[in-house]
C-alpha positions in Angstrom: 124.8 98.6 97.7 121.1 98.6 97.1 118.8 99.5 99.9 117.0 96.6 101.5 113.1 97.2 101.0 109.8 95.3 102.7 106.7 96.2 101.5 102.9 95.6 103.5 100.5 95.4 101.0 100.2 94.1 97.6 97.4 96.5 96.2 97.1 98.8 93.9 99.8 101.0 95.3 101.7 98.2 96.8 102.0 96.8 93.2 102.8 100.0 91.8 105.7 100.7 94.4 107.1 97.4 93.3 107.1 98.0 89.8 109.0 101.0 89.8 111.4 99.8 92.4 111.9 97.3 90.0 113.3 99.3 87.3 115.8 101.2 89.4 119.3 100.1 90.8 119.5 101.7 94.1 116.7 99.4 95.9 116.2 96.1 96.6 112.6 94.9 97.2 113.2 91.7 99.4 109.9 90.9 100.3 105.9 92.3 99.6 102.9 90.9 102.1 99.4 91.2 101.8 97.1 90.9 104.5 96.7 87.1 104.5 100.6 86.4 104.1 102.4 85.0 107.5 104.7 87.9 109.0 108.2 88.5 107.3 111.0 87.0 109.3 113.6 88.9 107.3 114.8 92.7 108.4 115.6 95.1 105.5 116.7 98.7 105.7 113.2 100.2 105.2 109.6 98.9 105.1 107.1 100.5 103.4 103.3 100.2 104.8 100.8 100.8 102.2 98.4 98.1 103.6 95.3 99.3 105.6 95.0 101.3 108.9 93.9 98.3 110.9 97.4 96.9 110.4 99.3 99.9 111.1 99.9 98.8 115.1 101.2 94.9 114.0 103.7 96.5 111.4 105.0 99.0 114.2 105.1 96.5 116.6 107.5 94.3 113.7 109.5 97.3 113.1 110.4 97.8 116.6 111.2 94.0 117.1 113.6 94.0 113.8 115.2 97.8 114.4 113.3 98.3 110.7 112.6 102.0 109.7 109.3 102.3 108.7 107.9 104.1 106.3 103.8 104.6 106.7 101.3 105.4 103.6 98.3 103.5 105.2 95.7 105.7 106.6 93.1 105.5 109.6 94.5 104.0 112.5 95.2 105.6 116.0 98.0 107.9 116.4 98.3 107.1 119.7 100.2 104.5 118.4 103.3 107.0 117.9 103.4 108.3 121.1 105.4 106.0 122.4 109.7 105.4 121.9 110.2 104.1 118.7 113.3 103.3 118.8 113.5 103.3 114.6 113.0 105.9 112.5 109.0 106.5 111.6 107.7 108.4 108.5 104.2 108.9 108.8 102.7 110.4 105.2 98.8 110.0 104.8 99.8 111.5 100.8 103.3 110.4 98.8 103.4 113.7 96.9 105.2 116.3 97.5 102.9 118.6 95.5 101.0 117.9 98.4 102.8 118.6 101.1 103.4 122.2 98.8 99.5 122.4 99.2 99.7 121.9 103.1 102.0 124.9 103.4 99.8 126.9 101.0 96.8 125.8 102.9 98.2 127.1 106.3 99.0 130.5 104.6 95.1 130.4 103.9 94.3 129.9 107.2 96.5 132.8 108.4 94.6 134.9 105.8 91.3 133.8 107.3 91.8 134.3 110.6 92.7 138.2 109.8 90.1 138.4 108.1 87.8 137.3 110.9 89.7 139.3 113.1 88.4 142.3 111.2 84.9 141.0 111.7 84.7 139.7 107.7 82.8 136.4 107.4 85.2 133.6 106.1 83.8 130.2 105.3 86.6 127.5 104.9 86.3 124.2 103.3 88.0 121.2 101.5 86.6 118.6 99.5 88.6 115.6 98.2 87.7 112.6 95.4 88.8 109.3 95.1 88.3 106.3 93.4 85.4 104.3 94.4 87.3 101.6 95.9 88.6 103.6 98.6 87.6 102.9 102.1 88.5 105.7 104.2 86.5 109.0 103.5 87.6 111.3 104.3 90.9 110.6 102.7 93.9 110.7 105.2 95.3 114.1 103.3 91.9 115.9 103.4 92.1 115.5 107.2 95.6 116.9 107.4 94.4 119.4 104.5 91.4 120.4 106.8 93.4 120.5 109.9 96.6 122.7 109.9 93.6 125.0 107.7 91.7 124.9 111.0 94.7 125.4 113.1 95.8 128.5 111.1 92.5 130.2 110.8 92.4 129.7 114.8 89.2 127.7 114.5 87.8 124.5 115.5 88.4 121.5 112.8 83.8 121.5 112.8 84.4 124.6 111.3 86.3 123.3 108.4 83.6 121.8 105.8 85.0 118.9 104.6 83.2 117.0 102.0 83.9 113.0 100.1 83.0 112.0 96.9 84.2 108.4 96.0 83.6 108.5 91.7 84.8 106.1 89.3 88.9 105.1 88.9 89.6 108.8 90.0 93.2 109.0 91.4 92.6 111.3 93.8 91.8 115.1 93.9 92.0 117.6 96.7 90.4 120.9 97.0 90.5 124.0 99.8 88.7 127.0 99.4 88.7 130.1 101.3 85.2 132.0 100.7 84.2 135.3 101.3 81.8 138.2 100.8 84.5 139.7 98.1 86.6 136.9 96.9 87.2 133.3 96.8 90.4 131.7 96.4 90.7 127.7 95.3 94.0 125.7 95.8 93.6 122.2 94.1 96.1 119.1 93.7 94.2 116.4 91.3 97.6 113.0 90.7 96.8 112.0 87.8 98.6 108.8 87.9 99.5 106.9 90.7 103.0 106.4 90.0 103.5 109.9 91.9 102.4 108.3 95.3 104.7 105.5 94.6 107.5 107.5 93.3 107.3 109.3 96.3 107.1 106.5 98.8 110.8 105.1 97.3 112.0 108.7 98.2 110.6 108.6 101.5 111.8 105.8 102.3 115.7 106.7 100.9 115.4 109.7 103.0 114.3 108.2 106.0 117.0 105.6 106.3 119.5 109.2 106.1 118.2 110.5 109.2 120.3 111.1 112.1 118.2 109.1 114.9 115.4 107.4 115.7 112.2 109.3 116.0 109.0 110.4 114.3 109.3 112.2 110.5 106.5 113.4 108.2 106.5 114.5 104.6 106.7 117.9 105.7 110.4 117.1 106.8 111.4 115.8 103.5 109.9 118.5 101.4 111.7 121.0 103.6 115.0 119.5 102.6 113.9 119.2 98.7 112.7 122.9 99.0 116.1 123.8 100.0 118.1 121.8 97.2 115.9 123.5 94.9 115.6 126.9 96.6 
């Protein structure tokens, strides 16, 4: 039997989640809202939030009322919001690919390599600089934040010390870029999607993994690309 899907929002990834869901036999989109659309009265097995970060705490709120998972793509609201019982199971993913969450791990090994470095009184300068389209609202982008931060949080050093820089260019899909810098070296790690299918590829896998989970509670991509590491290990 298919499983049940909701979407929140009906824009460019929205439509691109549905289009692809579309073609396969294992889901069954039910219903997609946009912003201006009255609140779904039917549960499914999974919702998927690609909608904005302002509506984040409503779609929550409807998860928890329904017993929905929900899966959450949309980026800046208030974490706060999780720290709470959920009483579903919660995938929070600021970035659908799993290339990316590769390039989170990579980035943490960075850090550790700064932070030695420092300790051996070498100046290091850290920094990551993501592009988007020039529709995007959010800058910087969800994943340059967690990018910039578990880079921080490695290297031992306050997330200020982190440069993080926004350019919002043309129909660009979206690019991410850290770099470790010093006196003797420099080393680049760089993740450009060149088609957003990957984000919404990835979203329908989220959201079949989630619903597999053993219990309520809070998940991130990181969880799932541990498993998929592992099958392909």
């Amino acid at each position: 039997m298919p499983t049940r899907i909701g979407l929140f929002g009906t824009g460019r990834l929205g439509s691109a989640v549905r289009r692809l869901a579309d073609l396969r036999e294992d889901v069954d989109v039910r219903w997609a809202v946009g912003s201006s659309d009255p609140e779904p009265r039917e549960a499914v097995d999974v919702a998927i939030d690609v909608s904005t970060g302002s509506a984040v705490a409503a779609h929550l709120d409807w998860a928890q009322r329904t017993g929905t998972d929900l899966v959450v793509g949309a980026t800046g609201f208030d974490t706060v919001l999780l720290d709470r019982e959920l009483g579903v199971r919660v995938l929070v993913a600021p970035n659908f690919s799993l290339g990316v969450a590769l390039a989170r791990r990579v980035s943490r090994l960075l850090g550790g390599y700064a932070a030695a470095h420092r300790a051996e009184g070498i100046p290091v300068d850290l920094a990551v600089t993501e592009t988007h389209h020039r529709h995007k609202v959010d800058a910087p982008s969800g994943t340059a934040l967690a990018l910039r931060d578990v880079l921080a949080d490695a290297a031992g050093a306050p997330v200020g010390d982190v440069q993080t820089t926004s350019l919002r260019l043309g129909e660009v899909v979206g690019d991410h870029e850290v770099t470790l810098a010093s006196p003797t070296e420099t080393i680049t790690l760089r993740h450009t999607a060149h088609d957003r299918d990957l984000f919404a590829a990835g979203a329908l896998t989220a959201a079949l993994w989630l619903t597999d989970r053993p219990g309520p509670g809070l998940y991130t991509l990181d969880d799932l690309a541990e498993d998929h590491l592992k099958e392909t290990a």
